[in-house]
C-alpha angles and dihedrals in degrees: 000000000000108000106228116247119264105252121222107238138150131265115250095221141078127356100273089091098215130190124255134199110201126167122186120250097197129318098306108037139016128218131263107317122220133201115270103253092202087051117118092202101062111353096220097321113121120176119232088273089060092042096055091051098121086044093070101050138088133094099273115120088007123144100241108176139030105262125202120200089330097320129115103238136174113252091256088062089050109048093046084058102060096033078060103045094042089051090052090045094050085041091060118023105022147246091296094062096072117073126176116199115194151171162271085220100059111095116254086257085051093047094055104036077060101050092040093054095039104047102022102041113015090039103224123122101201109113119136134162138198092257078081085076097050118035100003091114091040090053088048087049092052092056102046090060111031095023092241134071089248129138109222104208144046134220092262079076090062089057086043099058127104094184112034116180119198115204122188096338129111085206091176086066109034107033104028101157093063099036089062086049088048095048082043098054094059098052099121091009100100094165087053103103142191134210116187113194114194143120094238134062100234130172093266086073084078082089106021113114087203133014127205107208090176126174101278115268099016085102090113087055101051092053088043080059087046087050087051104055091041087057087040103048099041092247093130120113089240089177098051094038089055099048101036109022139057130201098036090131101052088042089056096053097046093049086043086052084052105033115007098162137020086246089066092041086059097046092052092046100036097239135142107268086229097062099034083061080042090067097051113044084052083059092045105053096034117090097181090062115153108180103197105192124178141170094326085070105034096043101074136083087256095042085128101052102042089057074046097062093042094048090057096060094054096053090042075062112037103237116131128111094013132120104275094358125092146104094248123192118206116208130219106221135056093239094028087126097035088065094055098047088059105041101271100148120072094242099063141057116216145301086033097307123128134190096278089057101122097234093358090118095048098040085054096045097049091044089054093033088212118165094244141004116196114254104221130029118280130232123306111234093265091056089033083066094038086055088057096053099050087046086243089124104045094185130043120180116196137199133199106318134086112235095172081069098029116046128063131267082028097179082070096045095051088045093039088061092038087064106040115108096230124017118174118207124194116183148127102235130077094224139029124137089256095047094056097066092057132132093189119031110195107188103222129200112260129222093290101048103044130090124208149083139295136193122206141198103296096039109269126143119216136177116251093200116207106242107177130037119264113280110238114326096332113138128180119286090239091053097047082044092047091043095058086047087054086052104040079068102266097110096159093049101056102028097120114157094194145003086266098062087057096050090051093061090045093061090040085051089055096053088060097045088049094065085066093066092264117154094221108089118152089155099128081071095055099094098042119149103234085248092063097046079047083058100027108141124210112285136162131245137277096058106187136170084246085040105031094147089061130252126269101196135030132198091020091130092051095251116131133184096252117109102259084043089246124138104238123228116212126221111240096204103184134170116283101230139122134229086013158349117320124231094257109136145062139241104264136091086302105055125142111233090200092057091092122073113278119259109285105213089209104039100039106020090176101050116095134161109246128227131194137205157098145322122214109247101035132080125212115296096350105238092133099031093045082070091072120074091190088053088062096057103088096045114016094174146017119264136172115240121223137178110260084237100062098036088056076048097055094036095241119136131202106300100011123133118262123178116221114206116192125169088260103043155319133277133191110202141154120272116242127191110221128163090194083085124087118229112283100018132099141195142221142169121246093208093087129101150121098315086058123022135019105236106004100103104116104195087069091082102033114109106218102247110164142188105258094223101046094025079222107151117227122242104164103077109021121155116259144177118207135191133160132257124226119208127172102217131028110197133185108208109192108205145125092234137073104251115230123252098037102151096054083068119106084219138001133174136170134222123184112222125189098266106017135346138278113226117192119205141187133170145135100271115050101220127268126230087272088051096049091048082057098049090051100043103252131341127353109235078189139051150143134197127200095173083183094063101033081235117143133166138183137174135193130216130172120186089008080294120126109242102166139353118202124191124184134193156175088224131027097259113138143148130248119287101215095080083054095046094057092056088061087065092046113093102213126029106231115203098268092059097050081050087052094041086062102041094044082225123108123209118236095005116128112222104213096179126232120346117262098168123036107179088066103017102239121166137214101247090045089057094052090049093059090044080055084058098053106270100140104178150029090262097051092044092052083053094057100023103028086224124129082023094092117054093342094224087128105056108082073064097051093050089042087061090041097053087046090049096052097036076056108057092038 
């Protein structure tokens, strides 16, 4: 039998956009994938996500099949259904009435099939995506300063740099792939240097040669202080400013109201003077200067500003579009772009217009000759849900993502669709917290099915090939969407035999939207034979005739898409105060969490300001990466992070309960020590939810303040109030099935394992024999009792077979689970696993402690072994171990346990 060939896609996650070579290993899974060689994103490098691909596929837990109110129907059914129920809510209630919300993970096809129908034929301006949560302010941002939504630079500018400054984003984690290129671009390059500003101290610091752990939000400060002392110091490209910006003047004075010296910067950020002064004089002096800034600075209720005050110091130097030299805003998602060059965000219209695009409305509505185009921008996705819940919006379509996890103030969210008359799901999964409360369930195709086109952080376009055949009766989102515009009466519109043919009127799209003076122009694809999308190769817009290779760079010449041409500064006007934020704002969407006085260890010992993110081998809500047993490893369970000082202070120790009340909710997490926080801050991820913990969404206690230009909430610096929780038993049941009487745990969470999963448990009452046999599923055939310890453990087998293992404790001391996890593959218990089951100890396994690498599954304690042995350093330790030599996300961690080691033994 031929093996097929491996087919060059594109990777589903983060915003790096890396090739993929994938090839099918039969009609449900491929093999192993790699890393695409040719591609310019990542040149052959995959993170641990992208390497376990092929682990998170299969048609288990897959929507099959359209549902409608609860039925199984065929797609006909369906999409009658919701072609009827969207006309008699736009008969009644009007146009207004419908909203889509979308997402960073469509599919640029999907994304403007969506818009077209939503705003052009259907009249309603509200689309918004999710991508509102994540680059919204750094979008606003672009276009206050350049006049287009465009990022300048590429990630050949990362490796140019001699000074790279990394701002709010744990770049180690959540964009591997370029951070290896990044920390491989400065071996032999000794002058090349790295600040990581940040308030925490993340795994990204391994390379950093300062770090910033500034009071959280002060960012726009700090870079106001930076403006200052350019202006002061005469460090200000006076010839380039006069000839190509506008507004440098009024910019100077309001960063020198706000922070006039280093010595008030510092003050305001709580920073050492030193390295405050540091930081400027390296930017400065350093012509080659990329500041890469993510979620820490966009999601705030000053994300705007704060790309607007780096942004100023680039132009006050000059330094945008050049090699090396460049503010440079990461996405998220892998589509993230995608969705704003078609019109995905409620504020804009398509092919990169908005609203306030002299003639944008009527060139799009003449080049889709639709019957009607909304006047004004829709709803961003925080009113959007407001809207719901006020009845104000009647129909909500939604598209694979998951807002009842997602979005702040969650519990409104969830209770906001429970209660709309008509919500519309399309997914490809069968269960998510947001799916459940649909009236109307589409099954959509998965990475591996769809075919399309995405667009990542530094403007390429790349191919995402369908490899498998649909699972069920899934079919792609642009077709579902093109399908309920056939039927809503507008046949020729929507008639698209093929992604192709969507893309084709995107790019002619384009070639129209470009005459009013837009930055997005693909035009030179508008006219592709479906053979050559089928081959199209990553390239960057804008794609002209006289560029049809793509282009790298924008603005280098000092052109910008604003009417005179001039790049535009923006005045960061900030509130005048010392030692902290001042009480400037209301109580309303808008509200500064920093406007009230920062956390007093003494005076309010459970208030903490609370941060949100990422973990390195997870993805969103995890309905894809859950999938993946090896991608739990690293992290099995949520946790709040908190700085070793405050926990001694609250009298909570490593893996004890703490409630976290915000003004939204309440969480129950464990409790983890990490000296990476600063005093009086905590940390959560955001992957947790329903599917997986009991009380671990966070954006259940996240009030939805949001930037008033961007409407992005902010998720990094909320208010909270911690205590701990006190429980009498911890317990780890092993079994394939949901145990009853979760939710009169105090706490719950679930982790998958290769061959069952692993439920821990924790509560007041420790169960009785009744409450075990439920547990298990029915009676223990063993069992053993230390009363002294509190320690019990009982096992069932049926047929010699193992069904379920259940450990309880006082503490939460247990072993490893993978030894466990094996003896639910074997077919028949022999006596020495029986032995093993009671004692929680297997013979001749080696326990090699927590996971620090998962390509290669290498634990903790085997890494400190092998220190023990003599291996001093990462490098020694990838020669001997293989860890840290795959993706390298693990390696701010290997050299961590080797500085402690050796620290240790000197």
């Amino acid at each position: 039998m031929v093996q097929p060939k491996a087919q060059a896609t594109t990777c589903p996650y983060c915003g790096v956009g890396c090739g993929v070579l994938a090839r099918a290993s039969g009609s449900a899974s491929i093999e192993p994938v790699s890393g695409d060689p040719d591609h310019p994103a990542n040149f052959g490098r995959l993170c641990i996500k992208g390497s376990s691909l092929a682990e998170t596929l299969g048609d288990q837990n897959r929507l099959r099949a359209p549902e409608v109110d609860g039925k199984r129907v065929g797609w006909d059914e369906a999409l009658d259904a919701i072609t009827r129920r969207l006309a008699t809510v736009r008969a009644q209630h009007g146009p207004e009435a419908i909203a889509f919300y979308l997402s960073g993970q469509l599919l640029t096809e999907d994304y403007y099939v969506a818009n077209k129908l939503a705003k052009g034929f259907l009249g309603t301006p509200h689309v918004d995506t999710n991508s509102r949560l994540c680059m919204s302010s750094a979008v606003a941002s672009y276009k206050r300063a350049f006049g287009a939504d465009v990022v300048p630079g590429c990630y050949e500018d990362l490796e140019l740099a001699d000074l790279l400054v990394l701002v709010g984003s744990n770049t180690a984690w959540n964009h591997p792939v370029l951070y290896q290129r990044i920390k491989a671009a400065g071996e032999g390059r000794p002058n090349r240097k790295i600040i990581v500003i940040d308030p925490r101290r993340t795994a990204t610091c391994e390379i950093a040669d300062l770090h910033l752990q500034l009071h959280p939000g002060t960012d726009a400060y700090l870079f106001n202080g930076l403006l200052s002392w350019l202006a002061a110091t005469g460090a200000v490209a006076e010839d380039w400013v006069q000839e190509r910006a506008s507004g440098m003047d009024a910019a100077v004075a309001a960063a020198k109201a706000s922070a006039p010296s280093p010595r008030e910067v510092a003050e305001v950020c709580d920073l050492a003077e030193a390295d405050v002064e540091a930081f400027y004089r390296l930017f400065a002096d350093t012509q080659r200067t990329v500041t890469l800034y993510s979620q820490g600075i966009n999601q705030s209720v000053r994300g705007t500003d704060q790309g607007s005050a780096i942004i100023n110091c680039h132009l006050a130097t000059g330094r945008v579009g050049l090699p090396g030299a460049s503010p440079f805003s990461i996405t998220g998602q892998p589509n993230a772009m995608g969705g704003r060059e078609v019109g995905g965000l409620a504020n804009q219209l398509a092919a990169h217009t908005d609203y306030e695009t002299p003639g944008a409305r009527d060139c799009v509505q003449a080049f889709w000759n639709s019957p009607e185009l909304p006047e004004a921008a829709g709803m961003k996705a925080v009113e959007m849900f407001d809207a719901v819940a006020s009845g104000a919006i009647q129909a909500i379509w939604i598209m694979a993502t998951n807002p009842v996890v997602s979005m702040p103030d969650a519990e409104r969210v969830k209770a906001a669709l429970a209660n709309c008359p008509l919500v519309i799901v399309s997914d490809c999964v069968d269960h998510t917290d947001t799916l459940d409360l649909a009236h109307i369930k589409l099954p959509a195709q998965g990475w591996s099915e769809k075919d399309g086109t995405v667009t990542n952080s530094e403007r390429r376009l790349s191919r995402q090939r369908g490899l498998l055949p649909a699972v069920g009766e899934s079919r792609p989102d642009w077709w579902a969407l093109a399908q309920v515009g056939q039927r809503l009466g507008f046949k020729t519109a929507f008639d698209y035999p093929n992604p192709a043919a969507v893309f084709r009127e995107h790019a002619a799209l384009s070639a129209q939207t470009v005459k009013l003076g837009g930055g997005f122009d693909i035009s030179a694809l508008a006219e592709l034979s479906d053979q050559a999308y089928r081959d199209l190769t990553p390239l960057q817009w804008p794609v002209t005739h006289a560029r049809p290779l793509g282009t790298a760079r924008q603005f280098g010449q000092g052109r910008f898409r604003t009417p005179d041409g001039r790049a535009r500064f923006h005045s960061v006007a900030l509130p005048v105060h010392a030692g902290g934020p001042a009480a400037d704002a209301g109580k309303n969407r808008h509200e500064d969490p920093l406007s009230q006085s920062r956390p007093n260890a003494e005076s309010t010992p459970g208030s903490f300001y609370f941060n949100t993110g990422r973990l390195r081998d997870q993805w969103h809500t995890m309905s894809r990466t859950g999938r993946s047993p090896r991608l739990w490893q690293h992290t099995s369970e949520s946790f709040l992070a908190m700085a070793p000082a405050d926990a001694d202070r609250m009298g909570v120790a490593d893996g004890q309960f703490v409630r976290v009340s915000g003004a939204a909710g309440q969480l129950v997490l464990r409790l983890r020590r990490d000296s990476g926080q600063r005093q009086g801050e905590v940390f959560a991820p955001i992957h947790w939810n329903e599917q997986w913990t009991g009380a671990g969404r966070v954006g259940g206690v996240i009030r939805p303040s949001c930037d008033p230009a961007s409407g992005q909430p902010a998720f990094k610096h909320s208010r909270v109030d911690i205590e701990p929780v006190q429980v009498e038993f911890h317990a780890v049941l092993l079994s394939q099935h949901a145990p009853p009487g979760l939710d009169a745990m105090t706490y719950w969470s679930r982790t998958p394992l290769a061959n069952t999963q692993a439920w821990r448990v924790a509560g007041q009452h420790a169960p009785d024999r009744d409450g075990v046999a439920r547990l298990l599923g029915g009676a223990p055939q063993l069992e053993m009792l230390d009363a002294a310890d509190g320690r019990q453990r009982y096992a069932r087998v049926a047929e010699g077979r193992l069904q379920a293992v259940l450990m309880i404790e006082r503490e939460f001391h247990f072993p490893a689970l993978d030894w466990l996890d094996e003896l639910f593959g074997h077919e028949q218990l022999d006596a020495q696993d029986r032995k093993a089951l009671l004692a929680a100890s297997p013979a001749g396994v080696e326990d090699t402690g927590p996971v620090i690498c998962s390509c290669f599954q290498v634990g903790e304690k085997t890494i400190l072994s092998a220190i023990g042995e003599g291996c001093d350093s990462p490098a020694a330790l990838g020669e001997k171990l293989k860890c840290g030599t795959n993706c390298g996300s693990c390696l701010p961690e290997i050299k961590a346990l080797v500085e402690r080691c050796i620290a240790s033994a000197t």
